[in-house]
KEDRENTI-857680 format. One line per 4 residues: number of its first residue (from 1); for each residue x, y, z of C-alpha. Coordinates in Angstrom, 2 decimals, always signed. Each point is the difference from the previous one (the first is absolute). Layout:
NUM = X Y Z ~ ...
! end
This chain:
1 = +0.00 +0.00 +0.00 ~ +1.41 +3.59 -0.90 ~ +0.40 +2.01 +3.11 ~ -0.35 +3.97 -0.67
5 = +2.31 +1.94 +0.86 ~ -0.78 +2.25 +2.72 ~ +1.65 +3.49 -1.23 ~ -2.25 -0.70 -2.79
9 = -3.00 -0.13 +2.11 ~ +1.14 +3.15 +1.88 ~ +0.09 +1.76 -3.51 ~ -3.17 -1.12 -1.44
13 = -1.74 +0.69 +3.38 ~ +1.86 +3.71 +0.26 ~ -1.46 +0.42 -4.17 ~ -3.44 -1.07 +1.06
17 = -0.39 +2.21 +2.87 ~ +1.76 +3.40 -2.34 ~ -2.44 -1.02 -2.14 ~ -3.13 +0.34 +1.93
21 = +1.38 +3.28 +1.71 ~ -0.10 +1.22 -3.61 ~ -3.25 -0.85 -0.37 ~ -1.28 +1.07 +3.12
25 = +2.00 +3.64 -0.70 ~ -1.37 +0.27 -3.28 ~ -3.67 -0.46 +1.23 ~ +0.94 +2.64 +2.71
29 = +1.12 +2.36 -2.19 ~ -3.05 -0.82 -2.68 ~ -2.44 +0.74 +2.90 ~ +1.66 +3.11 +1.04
33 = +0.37 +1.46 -3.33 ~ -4.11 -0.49 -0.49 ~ -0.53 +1.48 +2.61 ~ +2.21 +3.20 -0.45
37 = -2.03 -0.15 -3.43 ~ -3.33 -0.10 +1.74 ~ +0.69 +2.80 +2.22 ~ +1.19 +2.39 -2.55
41 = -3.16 -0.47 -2.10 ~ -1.68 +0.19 +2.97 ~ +0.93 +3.35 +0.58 ~ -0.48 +1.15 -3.76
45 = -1.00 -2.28 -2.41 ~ +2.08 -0.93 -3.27 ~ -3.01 +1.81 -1.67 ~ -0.24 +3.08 +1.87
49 = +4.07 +0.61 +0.00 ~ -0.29 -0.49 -3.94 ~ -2.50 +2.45 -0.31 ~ +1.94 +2.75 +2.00
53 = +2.98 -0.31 -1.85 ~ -1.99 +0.61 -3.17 ~ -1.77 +2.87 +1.62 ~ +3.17 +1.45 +1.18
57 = +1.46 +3.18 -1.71 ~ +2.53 -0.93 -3.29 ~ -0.84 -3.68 -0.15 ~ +1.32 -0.83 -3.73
61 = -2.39 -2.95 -1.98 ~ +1.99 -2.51 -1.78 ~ -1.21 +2.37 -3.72 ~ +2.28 +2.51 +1.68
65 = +2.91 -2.02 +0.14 ~ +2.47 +0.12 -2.86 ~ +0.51 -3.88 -1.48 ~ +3.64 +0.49 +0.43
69 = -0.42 +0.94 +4.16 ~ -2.16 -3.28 -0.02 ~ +2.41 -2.06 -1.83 ~ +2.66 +1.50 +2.32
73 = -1.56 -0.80 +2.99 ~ -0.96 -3.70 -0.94 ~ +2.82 -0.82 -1.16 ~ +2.54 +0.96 +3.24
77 = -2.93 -0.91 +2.39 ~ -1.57 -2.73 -1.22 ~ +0.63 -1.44 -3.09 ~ -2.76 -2.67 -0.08
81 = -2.87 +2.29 +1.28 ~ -2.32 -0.32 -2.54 ~ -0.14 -3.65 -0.09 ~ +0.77 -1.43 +3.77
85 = -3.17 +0.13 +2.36 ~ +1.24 +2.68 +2.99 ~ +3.53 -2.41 +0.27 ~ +2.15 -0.95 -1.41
89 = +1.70 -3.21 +1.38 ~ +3.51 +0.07 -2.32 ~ +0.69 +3.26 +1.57 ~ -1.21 -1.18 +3.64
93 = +2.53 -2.82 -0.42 ~ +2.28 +2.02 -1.38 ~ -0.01 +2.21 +2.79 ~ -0.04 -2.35 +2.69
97 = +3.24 -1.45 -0.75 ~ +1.54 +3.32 +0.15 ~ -1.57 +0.32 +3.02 ~ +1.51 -3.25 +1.05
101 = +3.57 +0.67 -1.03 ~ -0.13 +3.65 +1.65 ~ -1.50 -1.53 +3.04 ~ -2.60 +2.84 +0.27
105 = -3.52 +0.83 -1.42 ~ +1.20 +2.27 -2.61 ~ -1.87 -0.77 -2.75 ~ -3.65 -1.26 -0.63
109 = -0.27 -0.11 -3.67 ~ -3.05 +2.18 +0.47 ~ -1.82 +1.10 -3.41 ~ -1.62 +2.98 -0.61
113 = -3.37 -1.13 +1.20 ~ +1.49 -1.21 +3.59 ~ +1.43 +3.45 -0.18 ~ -3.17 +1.60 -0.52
117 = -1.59 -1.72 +3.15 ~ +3.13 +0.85 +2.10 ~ -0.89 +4.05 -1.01 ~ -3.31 -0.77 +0.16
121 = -0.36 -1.92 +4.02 ~ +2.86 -0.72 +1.24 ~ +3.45 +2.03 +1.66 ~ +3.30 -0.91 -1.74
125 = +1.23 -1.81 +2.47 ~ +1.53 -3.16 -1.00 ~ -1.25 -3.29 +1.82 ~ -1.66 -3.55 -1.18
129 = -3.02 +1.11 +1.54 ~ -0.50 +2.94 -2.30 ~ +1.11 -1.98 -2.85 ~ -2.64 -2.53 +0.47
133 = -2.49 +3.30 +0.39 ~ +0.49 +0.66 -2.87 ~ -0.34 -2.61 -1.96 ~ -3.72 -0.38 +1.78
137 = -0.36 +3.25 -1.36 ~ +1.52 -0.46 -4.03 ~ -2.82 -2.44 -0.40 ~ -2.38 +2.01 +0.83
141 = +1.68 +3.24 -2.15 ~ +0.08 -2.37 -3.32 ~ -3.27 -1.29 +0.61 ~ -1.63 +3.54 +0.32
145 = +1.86 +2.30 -2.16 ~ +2.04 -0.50 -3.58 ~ +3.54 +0.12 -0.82 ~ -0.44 +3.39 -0.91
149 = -1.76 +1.04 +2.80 ~ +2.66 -1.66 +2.04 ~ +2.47 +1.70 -1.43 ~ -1.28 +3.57 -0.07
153 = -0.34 +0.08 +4.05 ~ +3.15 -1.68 +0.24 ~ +1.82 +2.93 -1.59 ~ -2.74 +2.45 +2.13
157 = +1.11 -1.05 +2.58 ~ +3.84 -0.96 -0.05 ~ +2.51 +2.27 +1.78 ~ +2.10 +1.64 -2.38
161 = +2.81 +1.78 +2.52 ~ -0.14 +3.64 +1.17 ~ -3.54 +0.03 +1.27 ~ -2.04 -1.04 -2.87
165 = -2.25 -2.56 +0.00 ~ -1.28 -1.31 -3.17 ~ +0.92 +0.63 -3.98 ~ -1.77 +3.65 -0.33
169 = +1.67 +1.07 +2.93 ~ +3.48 -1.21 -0.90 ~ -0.31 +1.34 -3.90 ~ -0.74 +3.20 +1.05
173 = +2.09 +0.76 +3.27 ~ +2.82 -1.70 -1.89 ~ -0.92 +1.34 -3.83 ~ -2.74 +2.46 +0.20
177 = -1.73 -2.28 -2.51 ~ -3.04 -2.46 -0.06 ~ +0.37 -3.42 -0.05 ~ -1.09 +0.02 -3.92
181 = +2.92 +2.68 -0.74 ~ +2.93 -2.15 +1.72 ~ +3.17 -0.50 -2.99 ~ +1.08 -3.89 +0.24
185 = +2.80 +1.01 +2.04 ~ -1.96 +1.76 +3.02 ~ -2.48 -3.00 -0.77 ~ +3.02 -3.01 +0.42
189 = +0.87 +2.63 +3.32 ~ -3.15 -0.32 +1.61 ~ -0.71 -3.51 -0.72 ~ +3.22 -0.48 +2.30
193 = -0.23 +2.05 +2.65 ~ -2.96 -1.97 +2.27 ~ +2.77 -2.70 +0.26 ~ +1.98 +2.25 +2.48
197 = -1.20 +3.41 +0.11 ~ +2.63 +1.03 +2.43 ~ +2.66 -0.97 -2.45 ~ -1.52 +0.75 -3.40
201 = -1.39 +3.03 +0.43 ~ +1.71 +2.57 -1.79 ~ -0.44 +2.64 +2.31 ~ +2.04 -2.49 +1.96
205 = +3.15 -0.84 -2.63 ~ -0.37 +0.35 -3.54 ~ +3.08 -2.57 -0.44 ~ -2.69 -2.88 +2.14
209 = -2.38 +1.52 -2.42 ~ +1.56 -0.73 -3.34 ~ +1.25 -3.02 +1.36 ~ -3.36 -1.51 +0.39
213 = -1.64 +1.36 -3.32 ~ +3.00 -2.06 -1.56 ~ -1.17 -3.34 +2.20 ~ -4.24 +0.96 -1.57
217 = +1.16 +0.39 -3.36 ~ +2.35 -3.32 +0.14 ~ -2.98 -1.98 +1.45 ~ -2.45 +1.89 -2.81
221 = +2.75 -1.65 -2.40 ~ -0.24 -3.39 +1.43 ~ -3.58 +0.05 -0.22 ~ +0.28 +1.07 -3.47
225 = -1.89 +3.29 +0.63 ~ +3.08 +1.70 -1.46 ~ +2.88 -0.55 -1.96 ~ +3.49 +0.69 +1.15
229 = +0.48 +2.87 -2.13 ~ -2.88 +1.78 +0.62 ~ +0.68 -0.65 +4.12 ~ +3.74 +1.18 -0.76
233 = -1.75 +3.31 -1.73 ~ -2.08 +0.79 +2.98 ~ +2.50 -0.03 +2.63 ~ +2.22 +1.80 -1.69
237 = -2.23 +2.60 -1.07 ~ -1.79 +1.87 +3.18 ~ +0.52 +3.42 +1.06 ~ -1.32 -1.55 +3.93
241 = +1.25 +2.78 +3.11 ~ +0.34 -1.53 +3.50 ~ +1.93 +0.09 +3.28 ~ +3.25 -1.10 -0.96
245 = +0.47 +3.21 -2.38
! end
């Protein structure tokens, strides 16, 4: 009769029991993050917080947009928005393995509608529970509303550095424009910014700035929104004032 060996017990006893903590954890967390979800609509309902961002002064409809801002945004933001249902589980992996290797909670692979529903009920902090929040919450955002929908209140209500809060504000504090009137390059600028407003802004450093219009228009080119030449056209040529001159 083959006797086991009893450091292999140990192991498969120690994997068992990891195993269940997991699974006890993640039902934990899943239970905390509905709730969270519950008691923000509780306080306002998904409807209701819709409905005063699109009453609020300078909110820009997706018609407003220029198709190059849009293609801009998708593309550095979230590549696969128009097809994925609210997430989008390549870049979840993705991002949990660089998560893993940094040994911190980094990244979440969020796309823009997870974004939206962080602006929209949530604070920015940066825990599981909030995660799983929102994901309670995407479902509900795809089911109600359309892509374009979902994307016009995401850029309402992004944070775009030095105060402003949402694309009309940003165009014109940074541009004196409208959304409509933005050139490609203030257009690749924006769509950039919400990423880190502290960094990107230009009142903050134009150098950051330019830096990060070069990273939009490289991800518009691996999209195949753009060719290289016409990205390589548009960086060079922009007349854009900030804090670094």
């Amino acid at each position: 009769m083959k006797i086991r060996h009893p450091i292999r017990k140990i192991i498969g006893t120690l994997l068992i029991t990891l195993l269940y903590a997991a699974l006890a954890l993640g039902i934990l967390v899943g239970v905390k993050g509905y709730r969270m979800y519950e008691d923000a609509i509780s306080q306002m309902s998904l409807e209701e917080r819709v409905e005063s961002i699109r009453d609020g002064e300078g909110f820009t409809h997706y018609s407003e947009l220029t198709e190059f801002y849009i293609k801009a945004v998708i593309s550095v933001e979230d590549h696969r928005f128009m097809n994925h249902f609210g997430l989008d589980p390549i870049a979840i992996c993705r991002a949990a393995w660089r998560d893993i290797m940094a040994g911190s909670f980094k990244e979440g692979g969020s796309t823009i509608t997870q974004q939206l529903a962080k602006n929209l009920l949530f604070n920015q902090d940066k825990t599981m529970e909030r995660k799983v929040a929102e994901i309670f919450a995407v479902f509900d955002i795809e089911e109600q509303y359309s892509k374009e929908e979902i994307f016009e209140l995401y850029v309402n209500t992004s944070n775009f550095g030095s105060g402003y809060y949402g694309i009309s504000e940003a165009s014109e504090g940074y541009f004196n424009k409208l959304p409509s009137e933005l050139t490609d390059y203030e257009s690749a600028l924006l769509a950039g910014v919400p990423n880190a407003p502290s960094l990107y802004s230009p009142d903050v450093s134009l150098n950051l700035a330019s830096q990060r219009v070069g990273q939009v228009l490289q991800s518009m080119v691996r999209e195949n929104a753009l060719s290289q030449g016409e990205a390589d056209d548009i960086q060079e040529n922009t007349e854009i004032k900030g804090a670094d001159e």
